[in-house]
ZARO-728095 format. One record per residue (C-alpha): x, y, z. Coordinates in Angstrom, 1 decimal, always signed. Layout:
REM residues N
+--------+--------+--------+
!     px !     py !     pz !
+--------+--------+--------+
!      X !      Y !      Z !
...
+--------+--------+--------+
This chain:
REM residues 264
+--------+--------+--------+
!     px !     py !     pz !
+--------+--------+--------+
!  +13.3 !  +56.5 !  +45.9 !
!  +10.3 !  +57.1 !  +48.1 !
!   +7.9 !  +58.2 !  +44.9 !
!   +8.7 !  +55.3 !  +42.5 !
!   +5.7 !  +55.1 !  +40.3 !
!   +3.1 !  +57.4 !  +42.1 !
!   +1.6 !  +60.1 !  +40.4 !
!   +0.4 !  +63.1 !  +42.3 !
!   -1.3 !  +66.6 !  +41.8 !
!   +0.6 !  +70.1 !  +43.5 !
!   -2.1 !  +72.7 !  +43.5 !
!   +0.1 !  +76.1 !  +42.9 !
!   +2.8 !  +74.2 !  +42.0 !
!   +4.1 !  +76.9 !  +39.5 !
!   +6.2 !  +78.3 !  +42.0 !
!   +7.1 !  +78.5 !  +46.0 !
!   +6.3 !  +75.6 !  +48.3 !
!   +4.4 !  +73.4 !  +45.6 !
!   +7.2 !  +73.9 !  +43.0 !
!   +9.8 !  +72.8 !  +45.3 !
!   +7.5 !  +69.8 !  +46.2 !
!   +7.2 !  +69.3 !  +42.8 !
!  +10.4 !  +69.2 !  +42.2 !
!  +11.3 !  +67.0 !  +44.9 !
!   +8.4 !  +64.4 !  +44.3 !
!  +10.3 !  +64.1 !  +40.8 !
!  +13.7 !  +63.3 !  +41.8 !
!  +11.7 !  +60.9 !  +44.4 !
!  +10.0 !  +58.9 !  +41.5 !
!   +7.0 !  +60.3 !  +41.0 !
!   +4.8 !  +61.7 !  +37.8 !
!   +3.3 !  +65.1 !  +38.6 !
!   +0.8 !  +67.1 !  +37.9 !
!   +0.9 !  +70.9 !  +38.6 !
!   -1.3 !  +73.9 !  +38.3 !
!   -1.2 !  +77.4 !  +38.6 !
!   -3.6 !  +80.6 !  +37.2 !
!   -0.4 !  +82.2 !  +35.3 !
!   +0.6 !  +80.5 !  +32.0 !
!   +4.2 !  +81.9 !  +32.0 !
!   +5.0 !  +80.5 !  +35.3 !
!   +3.4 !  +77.1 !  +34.6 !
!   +5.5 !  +77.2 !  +31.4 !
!   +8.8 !  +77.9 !  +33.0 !
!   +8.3 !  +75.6 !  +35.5 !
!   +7.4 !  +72.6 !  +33.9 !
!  +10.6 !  +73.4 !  +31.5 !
!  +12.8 !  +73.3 !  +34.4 !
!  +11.0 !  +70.1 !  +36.1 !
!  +11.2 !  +68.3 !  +33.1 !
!   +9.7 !  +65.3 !  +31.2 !
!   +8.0 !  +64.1 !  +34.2 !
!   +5.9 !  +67.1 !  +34.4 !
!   +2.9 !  +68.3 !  +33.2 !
!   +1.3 !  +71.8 !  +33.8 !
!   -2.6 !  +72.2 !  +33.6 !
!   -3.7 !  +76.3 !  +33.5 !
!   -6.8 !  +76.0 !  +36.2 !
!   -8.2 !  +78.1 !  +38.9 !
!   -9.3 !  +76.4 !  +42.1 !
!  -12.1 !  +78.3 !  +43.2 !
!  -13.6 !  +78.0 !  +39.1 !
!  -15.8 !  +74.7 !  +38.7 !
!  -15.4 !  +75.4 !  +34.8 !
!  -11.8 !  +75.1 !  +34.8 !
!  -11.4 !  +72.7 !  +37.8 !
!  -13.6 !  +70.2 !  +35.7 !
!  -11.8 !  +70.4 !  +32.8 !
!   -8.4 !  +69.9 !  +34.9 !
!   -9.8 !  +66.6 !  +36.5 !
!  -11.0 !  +65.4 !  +32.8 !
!   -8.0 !  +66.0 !  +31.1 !
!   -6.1 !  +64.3 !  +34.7 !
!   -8.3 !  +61.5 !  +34.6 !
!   -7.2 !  +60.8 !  +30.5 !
!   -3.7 !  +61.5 !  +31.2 !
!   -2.7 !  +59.9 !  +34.3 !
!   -6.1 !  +57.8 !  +35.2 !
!   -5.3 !  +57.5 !  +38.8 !
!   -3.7 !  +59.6 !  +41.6 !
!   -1.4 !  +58.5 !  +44.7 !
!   -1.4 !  +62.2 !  +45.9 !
!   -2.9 !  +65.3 !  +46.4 !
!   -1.0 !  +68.3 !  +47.4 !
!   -3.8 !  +71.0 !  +48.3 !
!   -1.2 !  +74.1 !  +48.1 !
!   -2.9 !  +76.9 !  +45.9 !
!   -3.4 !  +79.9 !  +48.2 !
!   -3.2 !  +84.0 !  +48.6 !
!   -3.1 !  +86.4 !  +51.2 !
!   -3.5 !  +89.8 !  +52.0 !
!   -3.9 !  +92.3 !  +54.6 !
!   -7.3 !  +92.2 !  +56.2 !
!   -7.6 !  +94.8 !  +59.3 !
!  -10.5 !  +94.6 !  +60.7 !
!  -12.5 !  +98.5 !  +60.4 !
!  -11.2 !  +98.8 !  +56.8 !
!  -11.3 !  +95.9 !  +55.0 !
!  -13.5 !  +95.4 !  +51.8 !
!  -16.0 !  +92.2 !  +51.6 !
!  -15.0 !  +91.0 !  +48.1 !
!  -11.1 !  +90.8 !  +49.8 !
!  -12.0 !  +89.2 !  +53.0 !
!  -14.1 !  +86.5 !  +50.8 !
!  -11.9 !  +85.8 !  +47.8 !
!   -8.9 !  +84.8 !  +50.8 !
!  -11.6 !  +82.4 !  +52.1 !
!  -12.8 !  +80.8 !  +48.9 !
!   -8.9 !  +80.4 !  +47.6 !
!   -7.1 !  +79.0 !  +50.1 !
!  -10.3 !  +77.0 !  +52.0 !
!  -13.3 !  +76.8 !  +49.8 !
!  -10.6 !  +76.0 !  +47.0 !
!   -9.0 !  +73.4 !  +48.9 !
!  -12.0 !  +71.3 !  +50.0 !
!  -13.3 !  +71.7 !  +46.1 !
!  -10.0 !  +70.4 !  +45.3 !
!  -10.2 !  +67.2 !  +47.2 !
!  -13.6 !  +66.6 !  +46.2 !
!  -13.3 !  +66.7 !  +42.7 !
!  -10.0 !  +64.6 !  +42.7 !
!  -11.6 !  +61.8 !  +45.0 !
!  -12.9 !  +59.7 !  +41.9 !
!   -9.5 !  +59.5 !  +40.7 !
!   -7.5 !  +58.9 !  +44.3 !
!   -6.2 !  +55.2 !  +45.0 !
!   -7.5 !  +53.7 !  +48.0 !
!   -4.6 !  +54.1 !  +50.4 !
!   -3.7 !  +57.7 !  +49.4 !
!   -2.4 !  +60.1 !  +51.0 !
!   -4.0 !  +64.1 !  +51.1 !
!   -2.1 !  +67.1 !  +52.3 !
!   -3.6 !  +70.6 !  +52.5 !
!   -1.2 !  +73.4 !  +53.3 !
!   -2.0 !  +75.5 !  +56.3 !
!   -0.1 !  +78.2 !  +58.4 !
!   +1.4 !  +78.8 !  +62.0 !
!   -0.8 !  +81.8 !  +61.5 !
!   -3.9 !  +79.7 !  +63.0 !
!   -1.7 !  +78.7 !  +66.0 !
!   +0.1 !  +82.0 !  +67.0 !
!   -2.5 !  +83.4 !  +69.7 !
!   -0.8 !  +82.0 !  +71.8 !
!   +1.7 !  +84.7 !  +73.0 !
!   +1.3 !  +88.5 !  +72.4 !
!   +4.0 !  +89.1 !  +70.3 !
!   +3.2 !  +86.0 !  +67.4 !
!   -0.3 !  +87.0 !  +66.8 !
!   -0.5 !  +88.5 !  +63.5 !
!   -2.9 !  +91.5 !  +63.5 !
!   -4.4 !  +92.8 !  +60.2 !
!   -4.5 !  +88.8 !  +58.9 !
!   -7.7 !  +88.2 !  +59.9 !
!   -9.0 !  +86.0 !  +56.8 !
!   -5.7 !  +84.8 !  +56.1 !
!   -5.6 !  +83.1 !  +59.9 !
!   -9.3 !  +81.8 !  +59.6 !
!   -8.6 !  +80.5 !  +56.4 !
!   -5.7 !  +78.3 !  +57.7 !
!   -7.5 !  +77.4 !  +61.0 !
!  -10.3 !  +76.1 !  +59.0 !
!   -7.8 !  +74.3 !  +57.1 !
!   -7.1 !  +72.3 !  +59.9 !
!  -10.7 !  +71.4 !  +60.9 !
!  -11.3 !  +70.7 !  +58.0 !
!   -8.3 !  +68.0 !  +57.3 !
!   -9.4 !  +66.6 !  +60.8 !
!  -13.1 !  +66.2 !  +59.2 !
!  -12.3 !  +64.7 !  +55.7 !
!   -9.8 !  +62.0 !  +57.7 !
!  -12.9 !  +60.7 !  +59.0 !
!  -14.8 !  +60.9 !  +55.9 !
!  -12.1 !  +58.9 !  +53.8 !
!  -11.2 !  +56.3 !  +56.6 !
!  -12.9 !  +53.4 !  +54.9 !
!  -11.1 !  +54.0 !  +51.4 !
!   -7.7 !  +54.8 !  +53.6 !
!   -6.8 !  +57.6 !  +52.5 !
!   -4.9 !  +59.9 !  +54.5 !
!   -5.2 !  +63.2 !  +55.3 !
!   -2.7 !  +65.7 !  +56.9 !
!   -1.4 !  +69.4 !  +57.3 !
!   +1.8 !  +70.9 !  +56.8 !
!   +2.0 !  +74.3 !  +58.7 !
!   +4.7 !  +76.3 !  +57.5 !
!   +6.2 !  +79.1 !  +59.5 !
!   +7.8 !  +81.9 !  +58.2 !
!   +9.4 !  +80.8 !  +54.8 !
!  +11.3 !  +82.2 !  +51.9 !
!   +9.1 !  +82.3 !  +49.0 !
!   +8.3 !  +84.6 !  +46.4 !
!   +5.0 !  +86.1 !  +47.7 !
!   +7.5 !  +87.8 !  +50.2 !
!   +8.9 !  +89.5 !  +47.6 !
!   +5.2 !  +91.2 !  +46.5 !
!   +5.9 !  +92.7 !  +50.0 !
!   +4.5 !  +96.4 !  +49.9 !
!   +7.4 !  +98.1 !  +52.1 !
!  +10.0 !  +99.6 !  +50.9 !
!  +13.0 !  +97.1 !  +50.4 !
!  +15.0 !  +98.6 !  +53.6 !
!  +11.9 !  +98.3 !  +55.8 !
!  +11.0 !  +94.5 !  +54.5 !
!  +14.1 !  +93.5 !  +55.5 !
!  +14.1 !  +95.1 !  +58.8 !
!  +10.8 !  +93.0 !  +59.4 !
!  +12.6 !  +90.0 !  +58.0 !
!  +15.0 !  +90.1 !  +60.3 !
!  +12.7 !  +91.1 !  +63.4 !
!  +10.9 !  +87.7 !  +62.6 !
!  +13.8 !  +85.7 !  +62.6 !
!  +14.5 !  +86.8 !  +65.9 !
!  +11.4 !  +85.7 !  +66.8 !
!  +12.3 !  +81.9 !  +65.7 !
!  +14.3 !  +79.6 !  +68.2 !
!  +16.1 !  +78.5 !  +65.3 !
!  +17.2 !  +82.2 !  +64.0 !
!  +15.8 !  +81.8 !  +60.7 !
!  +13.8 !  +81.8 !  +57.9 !
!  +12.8 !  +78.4 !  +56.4 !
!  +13.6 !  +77.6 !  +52.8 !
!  +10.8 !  +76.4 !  +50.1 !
!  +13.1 !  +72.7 !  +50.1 !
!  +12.9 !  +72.3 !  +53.7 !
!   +8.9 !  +72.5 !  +53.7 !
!   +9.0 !  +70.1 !  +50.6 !
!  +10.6 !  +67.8 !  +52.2 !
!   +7.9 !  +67.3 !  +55.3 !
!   +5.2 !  +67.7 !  +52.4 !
!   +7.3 !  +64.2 !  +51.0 !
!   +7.3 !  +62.4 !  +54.3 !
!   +3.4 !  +63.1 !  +54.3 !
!   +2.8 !  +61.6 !  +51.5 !
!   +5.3 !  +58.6 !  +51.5 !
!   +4.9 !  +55.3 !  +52.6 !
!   +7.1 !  +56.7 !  +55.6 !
!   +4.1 !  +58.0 !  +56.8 !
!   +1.9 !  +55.2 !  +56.5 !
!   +0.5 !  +55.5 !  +60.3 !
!   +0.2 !  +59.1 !  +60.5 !
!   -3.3 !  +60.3 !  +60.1 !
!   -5.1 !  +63.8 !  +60.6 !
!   -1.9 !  +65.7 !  +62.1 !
!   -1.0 !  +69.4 !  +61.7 !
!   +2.9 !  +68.9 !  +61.0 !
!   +4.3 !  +72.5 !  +62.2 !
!   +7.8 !  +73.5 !  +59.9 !
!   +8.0 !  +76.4 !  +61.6 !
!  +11.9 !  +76.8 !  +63.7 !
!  +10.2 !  +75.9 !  +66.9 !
!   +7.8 !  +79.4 !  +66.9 !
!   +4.7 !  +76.9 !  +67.9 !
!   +6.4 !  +74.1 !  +70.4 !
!   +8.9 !  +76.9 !  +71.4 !
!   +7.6 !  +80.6 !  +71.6 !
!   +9.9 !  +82.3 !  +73.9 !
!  +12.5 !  +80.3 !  +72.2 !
!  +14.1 !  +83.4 !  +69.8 !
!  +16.6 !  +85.1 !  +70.5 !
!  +14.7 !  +88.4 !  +70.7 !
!  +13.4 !  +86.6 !  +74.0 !
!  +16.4 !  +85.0 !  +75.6 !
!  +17.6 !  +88.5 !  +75.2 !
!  +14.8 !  +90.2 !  +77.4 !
+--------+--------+--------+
């Protein structure tokens, strides 16, 4: 097992990405640590993960409950291996009709959220650590026309800064060793997709005009990004440092590699 004896912390682990990661850090070895803002979810969840769980109520962005969290962490498992910087939200941001408070909140959740994260859980992280924030193809898909996502505008900052960022605290925790790294999911089945406002028939539609759009004719599964969180922060990736690790299908390496394009 690649976890045996580490103890980590999955931001938004109460469901998605972090409670698949979660879930596979488990059945790796590990002890961990979850959170989430909804009590019901981190209640279900930590029944199904089991004895080597434990779910803390907290709210990334408030330094009330984000103290507390780190407090009762600090009594409870006294040291961390891992930080899994997951907890994020989107929404629709088009530029022309988009309220401040909206634009802001994105920013301070998924970015503001992520760095206060880290922070606060540095007194507790081992010296040879390993730190993973999750970002988003979103901040790489100006690249070609058709990926770019209008209407995203704070989501796409939020996950470009992301990636500054990472490259920024790697340099900041090189003497202590700890590592710091991206995972950039592409288009994945989770179930913020299913808080989709379009009618069912038309979200599916999109669903499937995306996958077209993917060399590997797909959507990716909440497991499948788990498992690249897992090599981040395993010894496996002892010597990788600072990287934006794309899960994506081949939409960043490979653009015109969907079959919407080989079609054309």
């Amino acid at each position: 097992m690649k976890l045996t004896g580490k103890k980590a912390l999955i931001t938004g682990g109460n469901s998605g990405i972090g409670f698949a990661t979660a879930r596979l850090f488990i059945q790796e070895g590990a002890e961990v640590a979850i959170t989430g803002r909804d009590q019901t979810t981190l209640d279900a969840a930590v029944e199904e993960l089991g004895a080597n769980a434990v779910a803390y109520r907290a709210d990334v962005t408030d330094s009330t409950t984000r103290t507390d969290l780190f407090d009762k962490l600090g009594h409870q498992f006294g040291e961390l291996d891992i930080v899994f910087a997951n907890a994020g939200i989107s929404a629709r941001t088009p530029v022309g009709s988009t309220d401040e408070a909206i634009f802001e909140n994105i920013i301070r959740v998924n970015l503001t959220g992520a760095f206060l994260t880290v922070q606060a859980a540095l007194p507790l992280l081992k010296d040879g650590s390993s730190i993973i924030l999750n970002g988003s193809i979103i901040a790489s898909q100006g690249r070609i026309g058709s990926q770019g996502r209008g209407g995203h505008a704070a989501y796409a900052a939020s996950k470009a800064g992301i990636v500054g960022m990472a490259r920024s605290l790697a340099s900041d925790l090189a003497p202590r060793r700890i590592r710091v790294n991206v995972v950039a999911p592409g288009a994945t089945k989770t179930p913020i997709w299913s808080r989709n406002p379009l009618p069912p028939e038309q979200a599916d539609e999109m669903a499937k005009r995306l996958a077209a759009t993917i060399p590997l004719g797909r959507w990716g599964e909440a497991d499948e990004i788990a498992k690249a969180v897992l090599f981040l922060a395993s010894d496996d990736a002892s010597y990788v440092n600072s990287v934006e690790l794309f899960v994506d299908g081949g939409v960043v390496g490979s653009p015109y590699g969907g079959a919407v394009f080989q079609s054309a």
